[in-house]
N, C-alpha and C positions, 0 to 999 in steps of 0.2 A: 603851204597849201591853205585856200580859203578851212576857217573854220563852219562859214556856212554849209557849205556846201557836204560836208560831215553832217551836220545836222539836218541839212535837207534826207539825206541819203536815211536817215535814224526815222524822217519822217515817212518816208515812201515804204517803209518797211511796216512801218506799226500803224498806217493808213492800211496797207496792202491785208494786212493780217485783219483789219477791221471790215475791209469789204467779204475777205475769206471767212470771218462769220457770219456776219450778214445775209451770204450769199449761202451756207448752212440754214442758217432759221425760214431763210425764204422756201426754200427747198424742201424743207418738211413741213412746210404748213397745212397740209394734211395727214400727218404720220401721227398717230393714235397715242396718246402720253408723252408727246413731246417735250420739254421744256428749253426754251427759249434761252440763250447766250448775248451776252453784254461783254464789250471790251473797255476796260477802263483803260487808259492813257497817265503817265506820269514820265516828268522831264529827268533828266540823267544828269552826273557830275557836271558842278558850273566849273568854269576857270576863272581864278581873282585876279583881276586886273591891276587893282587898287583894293590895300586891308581898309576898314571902317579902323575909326580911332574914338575912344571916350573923352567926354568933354572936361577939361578941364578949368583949374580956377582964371586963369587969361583967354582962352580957345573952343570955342565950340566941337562938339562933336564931330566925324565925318561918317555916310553909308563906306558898305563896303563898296566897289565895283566890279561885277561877277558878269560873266558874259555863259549861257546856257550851254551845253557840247550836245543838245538834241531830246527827245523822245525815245520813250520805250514801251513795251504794254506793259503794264501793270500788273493785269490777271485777266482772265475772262470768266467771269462770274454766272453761274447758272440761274434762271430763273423757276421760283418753284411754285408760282403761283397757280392756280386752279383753271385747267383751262373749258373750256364750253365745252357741254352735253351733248351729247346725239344720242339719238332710240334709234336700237337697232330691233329690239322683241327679240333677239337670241337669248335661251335663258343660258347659256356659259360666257354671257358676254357681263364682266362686270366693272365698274366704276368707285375707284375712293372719292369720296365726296369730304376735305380735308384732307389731313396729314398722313404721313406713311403711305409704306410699299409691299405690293406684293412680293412675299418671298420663292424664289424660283431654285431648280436643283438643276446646273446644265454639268452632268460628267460627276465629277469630285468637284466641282466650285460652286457657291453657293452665290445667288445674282439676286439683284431687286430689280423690282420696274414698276412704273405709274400703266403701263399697258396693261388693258384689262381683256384683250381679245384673247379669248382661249376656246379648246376645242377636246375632242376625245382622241385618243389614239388606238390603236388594236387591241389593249388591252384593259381599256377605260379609264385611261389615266387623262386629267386634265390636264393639257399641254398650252406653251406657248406657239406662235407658230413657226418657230426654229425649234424647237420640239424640248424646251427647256420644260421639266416638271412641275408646277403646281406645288407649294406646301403647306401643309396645314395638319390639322390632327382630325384622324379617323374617329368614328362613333362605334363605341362598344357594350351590346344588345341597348344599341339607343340612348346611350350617355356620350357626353362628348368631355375626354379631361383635358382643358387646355392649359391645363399645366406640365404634360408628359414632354417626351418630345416631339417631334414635328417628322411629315415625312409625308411623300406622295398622296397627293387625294383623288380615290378610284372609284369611280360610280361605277358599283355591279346590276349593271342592268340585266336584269333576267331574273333578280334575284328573290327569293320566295320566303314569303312572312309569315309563318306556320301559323295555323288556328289558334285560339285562344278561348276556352269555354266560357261560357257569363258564370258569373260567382257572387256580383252584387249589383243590385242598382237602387235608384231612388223616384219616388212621384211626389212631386210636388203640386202645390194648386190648391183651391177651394172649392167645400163640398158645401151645395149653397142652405140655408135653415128654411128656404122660401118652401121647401117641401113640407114644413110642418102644420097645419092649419087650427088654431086655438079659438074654442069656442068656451060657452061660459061653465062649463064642466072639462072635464080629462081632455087632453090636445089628441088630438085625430091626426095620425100617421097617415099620409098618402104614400100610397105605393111607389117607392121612386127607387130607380136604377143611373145608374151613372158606370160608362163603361171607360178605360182608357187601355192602351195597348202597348207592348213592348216589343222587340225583338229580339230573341236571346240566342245564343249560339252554341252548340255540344262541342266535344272535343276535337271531331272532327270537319268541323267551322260549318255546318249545317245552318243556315238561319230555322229559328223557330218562331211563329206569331205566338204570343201567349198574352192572354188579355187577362185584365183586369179588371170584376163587377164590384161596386159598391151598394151593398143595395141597404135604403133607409131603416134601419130598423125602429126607431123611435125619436124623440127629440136629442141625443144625446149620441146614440151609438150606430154603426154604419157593420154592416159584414162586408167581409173583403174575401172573393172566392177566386182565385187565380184557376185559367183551362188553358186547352190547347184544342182548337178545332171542334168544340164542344164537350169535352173528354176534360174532367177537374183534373189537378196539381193540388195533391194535398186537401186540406181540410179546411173549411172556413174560419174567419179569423176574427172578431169583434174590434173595431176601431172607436175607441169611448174618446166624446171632447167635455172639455168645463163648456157649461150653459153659461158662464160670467166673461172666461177670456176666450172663447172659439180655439182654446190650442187645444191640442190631443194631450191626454190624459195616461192613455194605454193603449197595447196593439198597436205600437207602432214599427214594431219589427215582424214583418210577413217572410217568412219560409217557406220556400217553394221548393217542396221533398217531391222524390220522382222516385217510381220503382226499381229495387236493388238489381231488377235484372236488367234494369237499362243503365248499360257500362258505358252510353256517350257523356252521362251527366256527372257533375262531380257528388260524392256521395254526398256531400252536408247540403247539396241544392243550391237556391239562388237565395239570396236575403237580400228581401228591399226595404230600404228605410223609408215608410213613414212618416216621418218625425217634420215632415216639410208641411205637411197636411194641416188646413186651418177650413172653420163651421164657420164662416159668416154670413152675411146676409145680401153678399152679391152673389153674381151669377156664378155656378160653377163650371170651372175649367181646371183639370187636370194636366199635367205636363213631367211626362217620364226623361229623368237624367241621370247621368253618372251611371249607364247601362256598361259594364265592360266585357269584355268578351270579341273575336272579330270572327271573319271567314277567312280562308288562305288569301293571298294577296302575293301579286308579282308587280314588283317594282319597273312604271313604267314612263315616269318623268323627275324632275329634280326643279327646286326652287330655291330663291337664297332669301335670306332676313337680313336687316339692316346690321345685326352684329357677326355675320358673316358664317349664319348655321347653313348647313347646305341641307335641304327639306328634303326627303325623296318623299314621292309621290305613288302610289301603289292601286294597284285594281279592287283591291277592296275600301277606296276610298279614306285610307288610312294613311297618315303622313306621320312621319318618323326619323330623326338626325340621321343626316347618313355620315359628316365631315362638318369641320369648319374649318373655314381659309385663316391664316396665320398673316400677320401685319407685322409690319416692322417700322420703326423709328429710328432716326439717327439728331445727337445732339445739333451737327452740323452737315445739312443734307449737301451744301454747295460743295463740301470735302470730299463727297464721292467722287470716283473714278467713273468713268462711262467705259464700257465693254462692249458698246457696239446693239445692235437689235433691239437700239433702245431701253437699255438695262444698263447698270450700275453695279460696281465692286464695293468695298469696304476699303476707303481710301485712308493715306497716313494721318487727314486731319478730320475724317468725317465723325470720328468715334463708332464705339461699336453696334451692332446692330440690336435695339430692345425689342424685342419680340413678345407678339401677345395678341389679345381678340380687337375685334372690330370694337369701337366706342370706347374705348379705355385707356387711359395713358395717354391724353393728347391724342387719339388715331383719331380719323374720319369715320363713317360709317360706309358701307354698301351698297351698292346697287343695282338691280341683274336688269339687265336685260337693254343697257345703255352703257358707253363707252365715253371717257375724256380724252377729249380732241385736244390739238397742240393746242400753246396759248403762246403761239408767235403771231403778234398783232401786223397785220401786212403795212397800217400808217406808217406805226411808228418805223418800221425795218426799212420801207421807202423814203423817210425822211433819212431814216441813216446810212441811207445806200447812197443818196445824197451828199449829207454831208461828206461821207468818207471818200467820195469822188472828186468831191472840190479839195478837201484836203489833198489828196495826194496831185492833184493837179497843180496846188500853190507849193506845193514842194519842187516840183518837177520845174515849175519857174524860177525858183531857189538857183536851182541848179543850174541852170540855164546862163539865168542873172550869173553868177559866179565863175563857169564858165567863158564866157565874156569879158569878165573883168579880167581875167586869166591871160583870155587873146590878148587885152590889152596892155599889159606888162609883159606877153614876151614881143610886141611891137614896138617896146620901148627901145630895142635892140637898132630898129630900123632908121 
């Protein structure tokens, strides 16, 4: 029997197998974290016709004479490069931008995938949409350790941020000297007030206005009277600055004591720092910060950061970790296994899975609210849908041709 025609047969095969991926990556060219398949090609044991011989001192060398026995696939090699962005504006929809995989929990087996469409289930758990789990590490009272282990990530919507009383804050800004007017005897105090205001909260997350009077006492010193609705907070406080460098001197720690039989407040009061406070000779403008304290808060949206904290989002405009998504790397990602639904096992040559946060260790970073689209390029697939069609068609001639030559050796009978 023709040896061609064996090796045509070698070629219709691993042509055949090249259109059957081909016709794969065409077919998902909109399936959300796709990545794209290559068939490599490589030829099979030769048969020697004629050995090569080395040259000697009378005789030139000879090649050897090797006739090919066909074609085989090689491998089919995955591709892992990044494919194009689409905005969706879901905030549970998100996208690696770089390296690594979401890690998934589907049963007892543990999956990766480049899909980033995910959603809630009945019990707020973030799902894929074959209903494989999310994983990452939970936030505890608003810390996140990513170094514990790992394990479903559950938005508790509904869920309520107890109050928090104010216990310190800070005013910063300048109280301007343009109040002071000097004439050619003693400087003449003009009557000046400067008021700024805070918000402060009791233990039963009550907001309170409580403002702030500075009023000029002379070239150097300011009174600092903290009220409430016109009603003082304690006792007036003297705020001294240097006439040389505009910084505060003293008084710059104000306590704001509240009556022992008001049980919303905490007993030691509020203490605001001061110490930010500067006399120059521009305008004055005061600016209260580092006020802590909240009102009750119910969790009523979620948001993600590029290193993959997931923000929850709350009614008293208070945002706080609720989770962060878990990433994983592999030495060799082409070594994964494929599991279907667009996810990925832990294959014998991928090595093992390194797990850890968004931006670290080679990962990618995050991105909510956009998804990575396949990155099966439709040229190139049609040019290879192409080619792998003529191949298998010049094989099929092979075959033909051989065939033929076949009818005509057993005509030799005739």
């Amino acid at each position: 029997m023709l040896r061609s025609m064996f090796s045509a047969i070698s070629g219709l095969r691993a042509h055949q197998t090249k259109l059957d991926v081909t016709g794969n990556n065409i077919a998902n060219v909109n399936t959300v974290g796709f990545k794209s398949s290559q068939t490599v090609f490589e030829d099979t044991l030769s048969q020697v016709i004629r050995n090569g011989s080395a040259p000697t001192g009378q005789t030139g060398g000879t090649n050897p004479a090797q006739v090919g026995l066909g074609v085989k696939v090689a491998g089919i090699t995955t591709n892992f490069g990044q494919g194009s962005t689409q905005n969706t504006g879901r905030s549970t929809d998100f996208m690696i931008s770089g390296d690594g995989f979401f890690v998934t929990q589907a049963g007892n087996e543990t999956l990766f995938t480049r899909a980033g469409s995910f959603d809630y289930d009945g019990a707020g758990n973030l799902v894929t949409p074959d209903g494989a789990l999310l994983q990452g590490w939970m936030a505890q009272n608003g810390a996140v350790n990513a170094n514990g282990a790992i394990g479903p990530l559950t938005i508790p919507f509904g869920q309520v941020m107890n109050p928090e009383p104010t216990t310190t804050g800070k005013i910063g800004g300048n109280l301007s000297t343009a109040s002071v007017a000097y004439s050619a005897g003693p400087p003449v105090v003009e009557a000046t007030q400067v008021q700024s205001q805070i918000t402060a909260y009791d233990s039963l997350g009550t907001a309170h206005p409580i403002a702030l009077v500075f009023t000029k006492l002379n070239a150097t010193d300011w009174s600092v009277q903290a009220s409430e609705n016109g009603t003082n907070i304690g006792a007036a406080q003297t705020l001294s600055f240097s006439p040389a460098t505009g910084l505060p001197t003293s008084g710059t720690t104000l306590q704001l004591t509240f009556p022992a039989t008001d049980l919303n407040w905490p007993a030691a009061g509020i203490s605001m720092d001061l110490g930010g406070m500067t006399q120059f000779g521009g305008k004055t403008a005061l600016t209260p910060s580092g006020v802590d304290g909240n009102a009750m808060g119910t969790l009523q949206s979620i948001s993600l950061s590029g290193d993959g904290t997931i923000m929850g989002v709350y009614s008293n405009s208070l945002r706080e970790p609720i989770g962060k998504i878990a990433m994983a790397t592999f030495a060799n990602p082409s070594g994964l296994s494929k599991a279907g639904n667009t996810s990925y096992r832990v294959g014998d040559n991928s090595g093992q899975a390194v797990i850890g946060e968004a931006g670290t260790g080679g990962r990618g970073s995050l991105t909510a609210g956009a998804l990575e689209m396949s990155n099966v390029d439709l040229a190139e697939e049609f040019t290879g849908l192409i080619v792998a069609q003529r191949g298998f068609q010049a094989n099929s001639r092979v075959i033909t041709s051989s065939d033929e030559i076949l009818q005509d050796l057993v005509n030799l009978k005739r």
